[in-house]
N, C-alpha and C positions, 0 to 999 in steps of 0.2 A: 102501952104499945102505940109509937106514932105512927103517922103516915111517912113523915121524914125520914124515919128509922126503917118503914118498909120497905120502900124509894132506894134506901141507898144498899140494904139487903137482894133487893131485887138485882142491882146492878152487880155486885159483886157475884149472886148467881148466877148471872150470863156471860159474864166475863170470865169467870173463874178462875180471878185474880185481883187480890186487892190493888197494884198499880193501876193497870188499864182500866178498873172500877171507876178508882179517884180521878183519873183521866178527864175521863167519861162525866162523873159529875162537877169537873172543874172544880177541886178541893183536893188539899193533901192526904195522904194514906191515914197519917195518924188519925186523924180526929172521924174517918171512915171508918178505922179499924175499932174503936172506942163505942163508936155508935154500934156495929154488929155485937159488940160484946155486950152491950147493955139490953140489946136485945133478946140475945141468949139469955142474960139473968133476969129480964124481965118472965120468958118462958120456958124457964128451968131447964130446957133442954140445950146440948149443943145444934148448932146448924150447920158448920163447915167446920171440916178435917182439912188440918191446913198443916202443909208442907213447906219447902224451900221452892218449888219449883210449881206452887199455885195451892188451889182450894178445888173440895171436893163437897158438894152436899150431903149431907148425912141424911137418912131416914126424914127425921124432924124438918129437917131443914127442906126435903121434897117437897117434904107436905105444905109447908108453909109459903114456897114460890109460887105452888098455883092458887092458895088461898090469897096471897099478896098480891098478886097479880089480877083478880078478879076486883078486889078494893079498890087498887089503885085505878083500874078502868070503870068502878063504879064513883071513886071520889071524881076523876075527869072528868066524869058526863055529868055532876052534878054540876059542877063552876061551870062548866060551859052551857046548861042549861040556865044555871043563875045570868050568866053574862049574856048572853040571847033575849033570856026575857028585861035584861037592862040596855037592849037595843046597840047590842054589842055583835050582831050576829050575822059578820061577815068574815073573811078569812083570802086575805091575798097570798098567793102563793109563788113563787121563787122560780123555776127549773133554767137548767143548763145542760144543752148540748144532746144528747138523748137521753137525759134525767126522768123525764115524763114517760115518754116507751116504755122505762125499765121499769116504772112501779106501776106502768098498767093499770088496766080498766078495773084492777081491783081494789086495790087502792082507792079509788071514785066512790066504785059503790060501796065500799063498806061504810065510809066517810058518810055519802049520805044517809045511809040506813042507820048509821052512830046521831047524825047532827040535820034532820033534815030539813029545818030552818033557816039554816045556813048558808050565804048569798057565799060562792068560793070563786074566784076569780084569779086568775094563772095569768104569767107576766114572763115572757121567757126574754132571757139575757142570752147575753155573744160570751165568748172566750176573753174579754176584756175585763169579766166583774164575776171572777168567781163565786162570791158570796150570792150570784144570781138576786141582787136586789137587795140584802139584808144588809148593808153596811150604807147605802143612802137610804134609805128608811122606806124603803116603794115595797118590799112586802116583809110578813110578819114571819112567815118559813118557807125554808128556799129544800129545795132536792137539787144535791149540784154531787159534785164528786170534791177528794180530797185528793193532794195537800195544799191545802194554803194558811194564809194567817186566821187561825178560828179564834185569836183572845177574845173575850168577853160573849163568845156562842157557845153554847151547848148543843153538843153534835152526836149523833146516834147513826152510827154504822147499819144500813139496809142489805147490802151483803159485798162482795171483795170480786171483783172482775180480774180474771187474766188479762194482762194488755197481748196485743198482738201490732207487728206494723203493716200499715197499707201499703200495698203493690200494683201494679199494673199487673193483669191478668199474663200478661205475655214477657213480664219480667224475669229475666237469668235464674232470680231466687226465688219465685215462687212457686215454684215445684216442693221447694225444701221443708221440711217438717217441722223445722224450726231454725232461727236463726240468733245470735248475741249483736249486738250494738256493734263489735269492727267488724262485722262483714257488709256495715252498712257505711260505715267512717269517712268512704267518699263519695258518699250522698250528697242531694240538696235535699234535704230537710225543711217542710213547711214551719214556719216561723208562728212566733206572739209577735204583738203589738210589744212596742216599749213602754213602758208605764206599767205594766200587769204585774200582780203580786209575783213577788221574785220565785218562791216556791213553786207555784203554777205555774208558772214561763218553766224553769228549771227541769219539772218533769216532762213536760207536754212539746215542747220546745228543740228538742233531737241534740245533737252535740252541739256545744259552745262552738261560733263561727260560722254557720250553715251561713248558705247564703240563699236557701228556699223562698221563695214567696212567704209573707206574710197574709195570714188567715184570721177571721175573726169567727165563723162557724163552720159547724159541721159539714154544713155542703160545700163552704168556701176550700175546707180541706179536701176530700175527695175530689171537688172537681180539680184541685192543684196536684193530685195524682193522675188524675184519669188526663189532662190535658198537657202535662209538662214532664211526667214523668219523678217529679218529687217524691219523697217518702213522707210517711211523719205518724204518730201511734192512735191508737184504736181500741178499747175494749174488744176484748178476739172473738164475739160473737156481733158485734154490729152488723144489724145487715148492711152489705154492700150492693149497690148497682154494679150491672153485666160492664164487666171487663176491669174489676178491682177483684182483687183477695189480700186475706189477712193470713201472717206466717206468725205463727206463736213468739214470741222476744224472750229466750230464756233469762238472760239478768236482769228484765226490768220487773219492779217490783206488779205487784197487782195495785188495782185503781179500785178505788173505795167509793161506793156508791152511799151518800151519808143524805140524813135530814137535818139542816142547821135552823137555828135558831135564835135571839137574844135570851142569854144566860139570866138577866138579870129583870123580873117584870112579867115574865113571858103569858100572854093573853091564855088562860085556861082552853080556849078551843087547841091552841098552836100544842100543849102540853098534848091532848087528847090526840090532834093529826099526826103525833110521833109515834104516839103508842100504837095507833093504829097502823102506820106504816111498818112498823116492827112487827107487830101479828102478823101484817098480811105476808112478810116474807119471810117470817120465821115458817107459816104454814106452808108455804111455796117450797122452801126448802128442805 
């Protein structure tokens, strides 16, 4: 029994799907699905009842995520404890937009109480660099949201926001319970910069042709509501300042609150601030 083979057994637990598994660890299905089987013959037991339309844990297989799961948080804290005492024991971190808010103060402490030698240092980026820093090399794991170009990061879903759009408090629609994209069509639309990952502009960006102001942060957008009357989108629980509200957008999809990282090297602490970000909002939730 390896740790690789726990690793990729754990993912497909929580996933409870071998696609979005392999996803997730940036590798294809087969050689995922080969490795769960080898792990089954390794422990005679099956561990997922697997279907057309996903995977089920079996008994066995219970038992074995939360014994996996305690490993693998015990193999992390040993490499990072190894890398710490090799004067390795700091940790620049990433956020975007209200990336930080969302993973709270608990997130922090649990971090320090995991790593408390740990010099961690936050570096927040604009709407221009979704990678929040990890694609110029200025930090080691970013908390941004999704979609954008993730090749060569491995990226862990912290949990899935409804989007909503921003209104002026005293707007025609914001009375409305909810709204779709044409009842907004002859908006101004706050804009991206040009040059932003196309993906990113594409979601966050409102209909092709807006002619809204162009934003690079969060306040940048709100106050391009609260002063001009623009629109442009929002996680539907951000808090707002007096005299904006948020109208739920039934066709746009939810926005993904993710921890990314570099796939390939990744410093044993950066491993450990993912799992632990994943605890703390799996326990939240």
């Amino acid at each position: 029994m390896e740790l690789r083979e726990l690793r990729y057994f754990v993912a497909v637990a929580e996933e409870l799907h071998f696609g979005r598994a392999a996803a997730r660890l940036h590798m294809t299905q087969p050689p995922l699905s080969r490795a769960v089987r080898r792990l089954e013959a390794d422990l005679g037991h099956p561990l997922l009842s697997r279907s057309p339309t996903g995977v089920a844990l079996t008994p066995a297989g219970a038992a074995l995520y939360d014994e996996a799961r305690t490993l693998l948080a015990q193999a992390d804290h040993a490499r990072a404890r190894v890398a710490a005492a090799g004067g390795a024991a700091a940790l620049a971190v990433g956020t975007l937009g209200d990336s930080a808010e969302r993973v709270g103060a608990g997130l922090a402490a649990a971090y320090r109480e995991r790593h408390p030698e740990v010099r961690v240092r936050v570096r927040e980026a604009d709407f221009t660099d979704p990678s929040a820093g990890l694609r110029a090399g200025l930090v080691d794991v970013a908390l941004t949201r999704l979609p954008f170009d993730d090749a060569g990061l491995a990226v862990r879903v912290l949990r899935t926001d409804p989007v909503g759009v921003v209104l002026r408090a005293d707007d025609p629609l914001a009375g409305r319970p909810r709204l779709r994209s044409a009842d907004l069509a002859d908006r101004r639309w706050f804009r991206l910069p040009d040059g932003v990952d196309p993906r990113w502009r594409a979601y966050w960006s409102g209909p092709a042709g807006s002619d809204g102001p162009v934003v690079r942060t969060v306040h940048e957008c709100l106050q391009a509501v609260l002063w001009n009357g623009s629109v442009g989108l929002a996680p539907l629980d951000l808090d707002l300042p007096d005299g904006l509200t948020s109208v739920a957008l039934a066709d746009m999809p939810p926005s993904r609150l993710v921890a990314a990282w570099p796939a390939a090297g990744a410093n044993p602490l950066v491993r450990s601030f993912a799992r632990i970000a994943a605890d703390v909002y799996r326990a939240a939730a």
